[in-house]
N, C-alpha and C positions, 0 to 999 in steps of 0.2 A: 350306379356304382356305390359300394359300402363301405366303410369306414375302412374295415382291413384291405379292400383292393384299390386302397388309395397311392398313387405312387409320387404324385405334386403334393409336397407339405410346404409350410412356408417355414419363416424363422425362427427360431427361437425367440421368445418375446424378450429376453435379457437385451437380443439384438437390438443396439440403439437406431442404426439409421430408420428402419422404416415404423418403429415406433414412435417419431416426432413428425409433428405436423411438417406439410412442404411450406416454405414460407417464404415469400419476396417483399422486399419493403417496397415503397412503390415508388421510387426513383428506379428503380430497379424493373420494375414490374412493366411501367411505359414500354422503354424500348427490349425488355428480353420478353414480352408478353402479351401487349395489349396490342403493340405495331403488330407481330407478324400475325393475331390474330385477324387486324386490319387488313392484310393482306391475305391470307386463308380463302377469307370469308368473298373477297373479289375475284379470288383463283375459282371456288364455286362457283359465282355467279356467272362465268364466264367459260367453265368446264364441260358445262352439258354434264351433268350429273356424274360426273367419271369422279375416278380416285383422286385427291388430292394431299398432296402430301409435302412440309416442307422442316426445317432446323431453325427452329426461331431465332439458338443462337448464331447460326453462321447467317443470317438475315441480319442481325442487328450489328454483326463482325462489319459487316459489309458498310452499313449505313452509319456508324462511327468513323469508320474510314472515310467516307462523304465527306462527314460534316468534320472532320480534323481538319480534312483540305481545304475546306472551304472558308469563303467570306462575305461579309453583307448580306444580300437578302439571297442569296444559293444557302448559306448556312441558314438563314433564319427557317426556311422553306422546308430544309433535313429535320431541325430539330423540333418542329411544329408535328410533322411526320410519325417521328420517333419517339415522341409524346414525353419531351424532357426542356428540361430551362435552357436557353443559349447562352448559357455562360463557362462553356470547354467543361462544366466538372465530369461530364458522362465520360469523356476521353480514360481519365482515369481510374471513372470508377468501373468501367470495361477493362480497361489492361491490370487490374487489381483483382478482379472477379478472374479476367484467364489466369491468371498465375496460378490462383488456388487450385484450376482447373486443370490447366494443361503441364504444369511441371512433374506431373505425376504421370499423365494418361497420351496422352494425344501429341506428343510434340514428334512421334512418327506416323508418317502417312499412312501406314497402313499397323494394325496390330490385333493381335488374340489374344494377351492374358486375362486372366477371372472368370474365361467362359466367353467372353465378348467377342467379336470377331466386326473390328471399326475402322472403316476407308473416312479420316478427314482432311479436306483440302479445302485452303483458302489461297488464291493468289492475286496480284493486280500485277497487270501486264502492259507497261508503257512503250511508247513510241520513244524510237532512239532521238528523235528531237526532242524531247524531253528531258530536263534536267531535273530531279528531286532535290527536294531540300533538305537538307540534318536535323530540320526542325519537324519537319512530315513523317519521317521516320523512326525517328527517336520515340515516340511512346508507344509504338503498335508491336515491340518487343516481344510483351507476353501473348496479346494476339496471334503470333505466329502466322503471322501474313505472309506468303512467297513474294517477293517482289522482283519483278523480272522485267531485262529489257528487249523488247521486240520491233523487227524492222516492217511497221506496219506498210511505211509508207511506199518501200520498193517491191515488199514478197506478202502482199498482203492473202493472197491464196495460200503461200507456203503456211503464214502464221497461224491463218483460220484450221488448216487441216492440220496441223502438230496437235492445238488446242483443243480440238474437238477429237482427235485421236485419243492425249491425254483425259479428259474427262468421262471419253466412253469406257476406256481404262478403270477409272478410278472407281465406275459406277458398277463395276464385272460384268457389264459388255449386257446389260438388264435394256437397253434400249439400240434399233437400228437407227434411226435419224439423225441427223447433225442437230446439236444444239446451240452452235454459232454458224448464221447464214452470212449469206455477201452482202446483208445491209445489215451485217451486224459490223465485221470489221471488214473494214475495205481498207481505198491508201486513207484517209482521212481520219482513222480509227487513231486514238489518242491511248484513253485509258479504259482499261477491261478489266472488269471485276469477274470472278470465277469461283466457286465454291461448290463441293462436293463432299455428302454427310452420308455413309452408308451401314447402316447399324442392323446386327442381328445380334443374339446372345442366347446361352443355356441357361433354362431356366434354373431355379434354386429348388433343387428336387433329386430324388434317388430313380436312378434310371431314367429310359425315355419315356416320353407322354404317349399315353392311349392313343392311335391313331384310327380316326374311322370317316366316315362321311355325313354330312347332316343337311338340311335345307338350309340355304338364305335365299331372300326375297333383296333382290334386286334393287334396285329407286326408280330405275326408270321401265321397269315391267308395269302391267297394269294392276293394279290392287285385286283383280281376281285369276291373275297367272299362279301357273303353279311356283313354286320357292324350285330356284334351280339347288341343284346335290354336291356341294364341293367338298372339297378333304377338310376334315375340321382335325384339332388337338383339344384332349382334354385334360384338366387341370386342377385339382384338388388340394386346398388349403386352409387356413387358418389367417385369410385375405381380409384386409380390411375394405370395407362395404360400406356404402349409403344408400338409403332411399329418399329421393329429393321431389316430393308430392308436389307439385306447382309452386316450386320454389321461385318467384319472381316470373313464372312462366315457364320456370325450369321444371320441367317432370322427365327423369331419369332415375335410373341406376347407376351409382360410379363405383366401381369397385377396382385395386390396387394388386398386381401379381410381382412379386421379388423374382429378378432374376438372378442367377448367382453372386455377382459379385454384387454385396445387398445394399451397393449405394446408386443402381439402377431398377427400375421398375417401368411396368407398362399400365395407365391410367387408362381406364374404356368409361367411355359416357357410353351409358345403353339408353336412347330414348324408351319412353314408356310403348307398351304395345298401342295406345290408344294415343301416341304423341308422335313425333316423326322427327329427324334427323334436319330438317328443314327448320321445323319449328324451336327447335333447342336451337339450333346458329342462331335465328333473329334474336334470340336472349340473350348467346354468349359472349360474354366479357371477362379479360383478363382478374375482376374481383372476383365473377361469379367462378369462375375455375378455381379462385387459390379456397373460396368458401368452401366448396365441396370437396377439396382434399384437404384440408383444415378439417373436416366433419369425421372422416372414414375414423371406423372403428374396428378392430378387432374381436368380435365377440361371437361368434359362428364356425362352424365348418362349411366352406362356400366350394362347389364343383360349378365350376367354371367351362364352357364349350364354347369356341371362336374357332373362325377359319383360319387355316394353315393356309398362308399364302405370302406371296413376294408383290409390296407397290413398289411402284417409283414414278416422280414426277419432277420436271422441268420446270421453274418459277422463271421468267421472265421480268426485272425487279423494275427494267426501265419502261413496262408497259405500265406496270400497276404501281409504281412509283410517281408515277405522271398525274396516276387520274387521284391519287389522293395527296398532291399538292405540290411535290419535289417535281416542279417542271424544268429548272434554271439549271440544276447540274449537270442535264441531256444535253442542254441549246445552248446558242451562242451567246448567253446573256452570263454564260456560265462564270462565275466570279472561284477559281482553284487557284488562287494566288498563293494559297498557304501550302501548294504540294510541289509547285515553280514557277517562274518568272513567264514560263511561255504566255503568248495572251492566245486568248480563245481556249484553254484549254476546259475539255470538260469528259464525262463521262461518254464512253462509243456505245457501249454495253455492259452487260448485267447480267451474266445468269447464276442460276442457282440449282443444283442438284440435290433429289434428297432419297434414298433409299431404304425399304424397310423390312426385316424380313420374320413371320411369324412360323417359327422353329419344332421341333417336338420334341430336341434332345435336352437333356438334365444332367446334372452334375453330378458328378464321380469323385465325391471326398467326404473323409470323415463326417466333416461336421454335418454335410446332410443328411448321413448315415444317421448321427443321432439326432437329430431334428427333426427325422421322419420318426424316429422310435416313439419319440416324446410327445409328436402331434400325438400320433394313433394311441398312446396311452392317456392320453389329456383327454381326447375327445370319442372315445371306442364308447358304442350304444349311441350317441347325441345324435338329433336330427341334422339332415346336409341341406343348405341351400341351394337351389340350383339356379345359374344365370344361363340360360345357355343366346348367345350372340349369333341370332338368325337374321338380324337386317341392318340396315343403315345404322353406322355407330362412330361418335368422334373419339378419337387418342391420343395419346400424351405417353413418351418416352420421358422421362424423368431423373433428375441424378442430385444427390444430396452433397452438401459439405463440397462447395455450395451448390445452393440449391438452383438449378436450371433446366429448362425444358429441353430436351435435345432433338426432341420431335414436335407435329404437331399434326394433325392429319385427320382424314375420316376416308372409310372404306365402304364404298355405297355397290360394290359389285367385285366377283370373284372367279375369274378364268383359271 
């Protein structure tokens, strides 16, 4: 594709959000970045090569909620986890961070303005034996937690099937199976964490994107199968780019695509052709990610090809919460004195919902009308780089001011 049958431009470079580095301090960075990579990385190992996919922030929503309730060694257990000090400051430096976030965006469960089209839900769902405290409550404010009471213990069938109704709901109906089983909530089911993050958006561009088909290679096909042919999108900009040659081990491509409204973007880690998606996870770490989008620059015309497809996946928090050290707020050792008086009380379940979806439509306003004029005059004759996203690759949904992950994921296969 040539410079004039370019129809993906990016920003404007006056545009401030995606010309500053993404940045997290690293109080910060623990629990909205380094935990849910913790977690990611056990969803793989435990996925059989499939898609995995999850909301680091409604992970670490969840697991402040934990640790506010909790006491003694149930708290010490969360915050060890969550890779932050036990001394409550995370409580609000979390309800501090959502304020900036959600008083503007998300405090409806479902919305489309700027191009975006975003289902978020967080809820925790108590047993009517349960009494909450004003003290439990009172800071989870800007989090926008639903808190709702449920009669686990007489209609524990009714509960489970409203719940899982609602969440199949919320996710637009992208999965058939229940995501709360009968040894999830039964009568003995206390507290239920629930969370659902469903994001798609138009990209920041004139018109829709080139639509055609391309090969990816699989992860779990053999290395001399042929690359199965899915609908790809393609995408042409003025993207900020890196090439990371055995950066620590890291050998990739990261390159950054603006979607319209330009304080969201989509981060693709491309392992190298002679590197593999396997071998970048054993490296990644929540520094090595903010390095390499700390690095991306702007200096190229990059045409960009990834597959046009829809994941979604089910995080289980109380499986993989268990095996990397939170065992106490499952079991009966469970110390949530700081959420009520009941004894025993503890976590029943945990899940987590995450949805994603790769679009091919662009935006229809002015400013990308001129944005598009100005690339193609900026950069009309220059060479194009081409990435084109034929196999296993990790990604990051991203949003600035402030700055947070809203995704976290890698795509090893495409029906």
């Amino acid at each position: 594709m040539g410079i004039t049958q370019a129809k993906f431009l990016s920003l404007p470079l006056s545009a401030g959000y995606l010309r500053s580095a993404f940045v997290m301090a690293p109080h910060v960075a623990g629990p909205l970045l380094q935990f849910p990579i913790d977690v990611y990385l056990r969803m793989r190992q435990d996925e059989e090569k499939g898609n995995v996919i999850l909301s680091p922030w409604y992970l670490a929503c969840a697991l402040v909620i934990m640790y506010h309730g909790a006491s003694g060694e149930t708290r010490r257990q969360i915050a060890n986890v969550i890779h932050t000090d036990d001394d409550g400051s995370i409580v609000h430096i979390l309800d501090n961070h959502a304020s900036r976030m959600f008083c503007r965006d998300y405090r409806k469960t479902h919305h489309t303005h700027s191009g975006l089209t975003v289902t978020a839900h967080s809820g925790l769902y108590y047993d009517s034996r349960v009494k909450l405290s004003g003290y439990f409550l009172e800071p989870l404010s800007s989090i926008d937690v639903s808190v709702q009471k449920r009669d686990f213990a007489r209609s524990p069938s009714q509960c489970r099937l409203a719940l899982n109704g609602l969440v199949r709901a919320l996710s637009g109906f992208t999965f058939d199976e229940d995501v709360f089983g009968g040894d999830c909530i039964d009568a003995d089911a206390m507290l239920v964490l629930a969370s659902v993050f469903s994001f798609g958006s138009r990209w920041f561009s004139v018109g829709n994107a080139h639509r055609s088909t391309g090969p990816f290679h699989d992860e779990s096909a053999e290395a001399t199968a042929v690359a199965e042919v899915v609908p790809t999108v393609c995408l042409t900009g003025n993207f900020r780019v890196g090439e990371f040659a055995d950066f620590e081990g890291f050998n990739a491509t990261v390159l950054e695509i603006p979607y319209q409204d330009p304080r969201r973007s989509l981060a693709i880690f491309l392992p190298a052709p002679t590197s593999s998606l396997v071998a970048l996870e054993k490296k990644l770490t929540a520094a090595k990610i903010l390095t390499c989008l700390r690095r991306l620059e702007h200096n190229k015309l990059v045409e960009v090809i990834l597959p046009r497809v829809t994941v979604h996946c089910v995080t289980d928090l109380k499986r993989h919460l268990q095996r990397l050290g939170a065992v106490s707020v499952f079991s009966n050792t469970s110390d949530l004195s700081s959420v009520g008086p009941l004894r025993g009380l503890r976590v029943s379940a945990a899940k987590h919902v995450a949805v994603f979806r790769v679009g091919h439509r662009g935006a229809k306003t002015a400013e990308a009308q001129e944005a598009a004029e100005n690339v193609v005059k900026a950069f009309a004759g220059a060479p194009v780089k081409t990435v084109t996203v034929d196999r296993p690759f990790l990604f990051l949904v991203v949003s600035r001011n402030p700055d947070t992950v809203l995704l976290l994921g890698s795509i090893t296969h495409v029906h």
